[in-house]
MIDOSE-1310 file (N, C-alpha, C; in nm, 2 decimals, decimal comma, always signed):
residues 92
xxxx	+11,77/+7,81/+10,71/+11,64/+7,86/+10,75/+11,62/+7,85/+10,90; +11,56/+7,95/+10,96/+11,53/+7,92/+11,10/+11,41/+7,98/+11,15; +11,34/+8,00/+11,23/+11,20/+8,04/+11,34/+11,17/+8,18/+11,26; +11,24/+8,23/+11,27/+11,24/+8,39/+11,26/+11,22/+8,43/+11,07
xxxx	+11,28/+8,34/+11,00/+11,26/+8,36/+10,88/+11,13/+8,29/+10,84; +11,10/+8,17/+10,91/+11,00/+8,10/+10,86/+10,87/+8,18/+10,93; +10,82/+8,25/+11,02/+10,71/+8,33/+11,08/+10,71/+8,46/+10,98; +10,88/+8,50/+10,92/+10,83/+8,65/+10,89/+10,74/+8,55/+10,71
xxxx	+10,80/+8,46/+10,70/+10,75/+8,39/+10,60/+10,54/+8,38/+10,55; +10,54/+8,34/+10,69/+10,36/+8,31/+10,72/+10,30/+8,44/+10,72; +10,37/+8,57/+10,77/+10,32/+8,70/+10,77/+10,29/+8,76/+10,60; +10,38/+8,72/+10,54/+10,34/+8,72/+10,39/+10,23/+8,68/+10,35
xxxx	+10,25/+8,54/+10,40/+10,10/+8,44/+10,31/+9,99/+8,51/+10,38; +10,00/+8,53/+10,52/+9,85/+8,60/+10,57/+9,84/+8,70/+10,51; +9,90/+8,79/+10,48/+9,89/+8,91/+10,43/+9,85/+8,90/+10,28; +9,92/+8,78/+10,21/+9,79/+8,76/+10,07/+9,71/+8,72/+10,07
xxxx	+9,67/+8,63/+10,20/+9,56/+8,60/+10,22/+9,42/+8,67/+10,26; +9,50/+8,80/+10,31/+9,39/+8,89/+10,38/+9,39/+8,97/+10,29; +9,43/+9,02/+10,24/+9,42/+9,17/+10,14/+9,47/+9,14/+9,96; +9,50/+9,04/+9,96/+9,55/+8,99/+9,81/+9,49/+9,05/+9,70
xxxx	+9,38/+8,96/+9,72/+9,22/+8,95/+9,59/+9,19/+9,11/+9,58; +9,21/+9,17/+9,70/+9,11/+9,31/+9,74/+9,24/+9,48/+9,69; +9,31/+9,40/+9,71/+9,40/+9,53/+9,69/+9,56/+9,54/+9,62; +9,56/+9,41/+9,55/+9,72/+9,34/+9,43/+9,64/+9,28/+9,32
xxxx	+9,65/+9,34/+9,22/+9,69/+9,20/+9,13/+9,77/+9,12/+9,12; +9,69/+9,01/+9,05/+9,78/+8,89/+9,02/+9,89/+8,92/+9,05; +9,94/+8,97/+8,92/+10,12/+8,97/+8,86/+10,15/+9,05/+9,03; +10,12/+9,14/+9,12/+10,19/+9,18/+9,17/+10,15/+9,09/+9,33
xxxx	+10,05/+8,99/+9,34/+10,10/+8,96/+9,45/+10,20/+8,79/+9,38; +10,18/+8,77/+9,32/+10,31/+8,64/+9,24/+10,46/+8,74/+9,29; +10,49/+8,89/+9,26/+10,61/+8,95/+9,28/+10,64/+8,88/+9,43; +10,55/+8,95/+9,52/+10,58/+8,96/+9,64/+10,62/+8,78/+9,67
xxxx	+10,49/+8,69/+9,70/+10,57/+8,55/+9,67/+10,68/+8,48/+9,60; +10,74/+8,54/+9,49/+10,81/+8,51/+9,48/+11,01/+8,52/+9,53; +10,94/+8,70/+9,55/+11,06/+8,76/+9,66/+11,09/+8,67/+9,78; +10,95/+8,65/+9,84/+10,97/+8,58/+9,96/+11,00/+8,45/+9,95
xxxx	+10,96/+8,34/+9,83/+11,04/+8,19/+9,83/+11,20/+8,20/+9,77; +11,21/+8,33/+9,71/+11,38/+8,35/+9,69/+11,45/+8,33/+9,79; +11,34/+8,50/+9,90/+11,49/+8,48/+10,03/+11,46/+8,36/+10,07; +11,37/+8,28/+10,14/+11,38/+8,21/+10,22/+11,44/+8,08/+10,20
xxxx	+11,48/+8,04/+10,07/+11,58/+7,99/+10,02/+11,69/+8,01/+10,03; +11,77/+8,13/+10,02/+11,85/+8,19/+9,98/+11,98/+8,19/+10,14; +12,11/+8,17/+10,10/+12,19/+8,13/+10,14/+12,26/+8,30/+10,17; +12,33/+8,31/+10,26/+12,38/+8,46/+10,24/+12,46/+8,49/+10,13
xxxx	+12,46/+8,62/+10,07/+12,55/+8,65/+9,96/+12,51/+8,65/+9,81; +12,39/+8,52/+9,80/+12,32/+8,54/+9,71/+12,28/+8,61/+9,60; +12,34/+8,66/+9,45/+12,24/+8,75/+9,43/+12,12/+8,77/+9,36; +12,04/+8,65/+9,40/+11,85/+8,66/+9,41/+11,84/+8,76/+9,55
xxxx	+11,89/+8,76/+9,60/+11,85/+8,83/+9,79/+11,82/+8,98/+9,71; +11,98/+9,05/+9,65/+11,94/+9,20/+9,57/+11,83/+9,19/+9,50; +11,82/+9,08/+9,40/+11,72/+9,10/+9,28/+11,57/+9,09/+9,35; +11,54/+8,99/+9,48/+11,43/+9,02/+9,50/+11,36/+9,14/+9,61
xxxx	+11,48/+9,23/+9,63/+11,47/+9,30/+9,72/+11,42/+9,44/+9,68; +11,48/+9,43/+9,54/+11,50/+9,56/+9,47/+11,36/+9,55/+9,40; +11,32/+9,43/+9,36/+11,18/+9,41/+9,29/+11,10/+9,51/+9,36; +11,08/+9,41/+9,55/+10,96/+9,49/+9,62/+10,96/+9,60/+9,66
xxxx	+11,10/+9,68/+9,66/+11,11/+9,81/+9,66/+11,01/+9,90/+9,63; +11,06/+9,81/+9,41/+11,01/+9,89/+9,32/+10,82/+9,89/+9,28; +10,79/+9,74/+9,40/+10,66/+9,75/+9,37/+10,61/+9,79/+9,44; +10,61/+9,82/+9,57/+10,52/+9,86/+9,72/+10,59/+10,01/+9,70
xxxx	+10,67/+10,08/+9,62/+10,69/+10,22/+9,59/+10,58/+10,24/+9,50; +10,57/+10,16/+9,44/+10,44/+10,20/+9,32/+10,32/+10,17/+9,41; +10,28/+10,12/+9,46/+10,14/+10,09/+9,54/+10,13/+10,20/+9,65; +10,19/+10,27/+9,72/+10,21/+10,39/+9,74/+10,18/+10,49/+9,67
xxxx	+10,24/+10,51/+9,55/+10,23/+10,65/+9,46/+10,09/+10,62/+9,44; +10,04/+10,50/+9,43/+9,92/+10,51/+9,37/+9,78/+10,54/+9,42; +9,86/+10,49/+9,55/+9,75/+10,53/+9,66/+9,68/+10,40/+9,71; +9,72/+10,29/+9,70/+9,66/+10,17/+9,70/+9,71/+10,09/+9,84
xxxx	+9,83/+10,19/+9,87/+9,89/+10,12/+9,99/+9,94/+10,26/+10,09; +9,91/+10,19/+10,20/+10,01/+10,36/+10,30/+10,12/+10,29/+10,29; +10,20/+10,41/+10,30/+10,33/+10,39/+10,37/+10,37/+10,32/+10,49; +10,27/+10,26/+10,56/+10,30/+10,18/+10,70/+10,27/+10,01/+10,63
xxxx	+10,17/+9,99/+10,57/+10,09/+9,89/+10,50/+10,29/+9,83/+10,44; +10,30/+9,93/+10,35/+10,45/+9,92/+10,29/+10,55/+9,84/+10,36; +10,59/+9,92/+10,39/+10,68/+9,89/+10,58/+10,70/+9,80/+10,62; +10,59/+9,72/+10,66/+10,54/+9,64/+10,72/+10,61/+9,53/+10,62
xxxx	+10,50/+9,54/+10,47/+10,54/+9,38/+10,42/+10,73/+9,41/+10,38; +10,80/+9,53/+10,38/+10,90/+9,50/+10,31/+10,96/+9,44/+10,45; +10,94/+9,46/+10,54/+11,01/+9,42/+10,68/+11,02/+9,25/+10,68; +10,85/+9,22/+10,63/+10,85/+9,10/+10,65/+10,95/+9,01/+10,54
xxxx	+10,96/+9,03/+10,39/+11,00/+9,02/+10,28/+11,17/+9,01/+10,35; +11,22/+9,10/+10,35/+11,38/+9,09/+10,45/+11,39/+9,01/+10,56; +11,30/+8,99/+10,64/+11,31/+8,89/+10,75/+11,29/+8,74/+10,67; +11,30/+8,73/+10,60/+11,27/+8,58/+10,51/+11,44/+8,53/+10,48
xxxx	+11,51/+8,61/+10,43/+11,61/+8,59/+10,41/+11,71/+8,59/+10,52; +11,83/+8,57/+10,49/+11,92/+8,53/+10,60/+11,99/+8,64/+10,63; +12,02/+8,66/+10,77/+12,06/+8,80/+10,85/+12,21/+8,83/+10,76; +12,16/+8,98/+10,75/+12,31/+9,06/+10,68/+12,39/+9,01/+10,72
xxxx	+12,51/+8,96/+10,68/+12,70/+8,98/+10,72/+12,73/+9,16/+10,84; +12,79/+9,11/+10,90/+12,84/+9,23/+10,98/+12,93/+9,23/+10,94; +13,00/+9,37/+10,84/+13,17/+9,39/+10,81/+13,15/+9,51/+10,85; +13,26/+9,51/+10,87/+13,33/+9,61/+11,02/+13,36/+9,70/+10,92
């Protein structure tokens, strides 16, 4: 774990802190928390990193369709969510 994973970490919690109650349900802000205590756990190579990656994909694609979230709103937390976890492998 380092600086960078642990702030994109706090960007989460603010971000259910500020819009949680008002615009997720339960079950879907538990997804997003729990994506984020995966990565930030998570060692490289992992495969919780895929499983929780693919989760928030598949949720903040649906909060979108539905109109509940823009596509920047999106963006944003999946950015944060990946910055939790540990930097990709570079293979050449």
């Amino acid at each position: 774990m380092n600086t960078e994973r642990t702030q994109a970490y706090g960007r989460i919690v603010r971000t259910l802190e500020e819009i949680g109650a008002v615009k997720l349900l339960g079950a879907e802000q538990e997804r997003i928390r729990a994506a984020a205590d995966a990565l930030i756990f998570a060692s490289e190579g992992e495969p919780a990193i895929d499983t929780a990656l693919q989760d928030i994909q598949s949720l903040v694609g649906h909060l979108v369709e539905s109109g509940r979230w823009t596509d920047e709103r999106a963006a944003t937390l999946i950015a944060d969510v990946v910055d939790c976890g540990p930097p990709p492998s570079l293979v050449a």
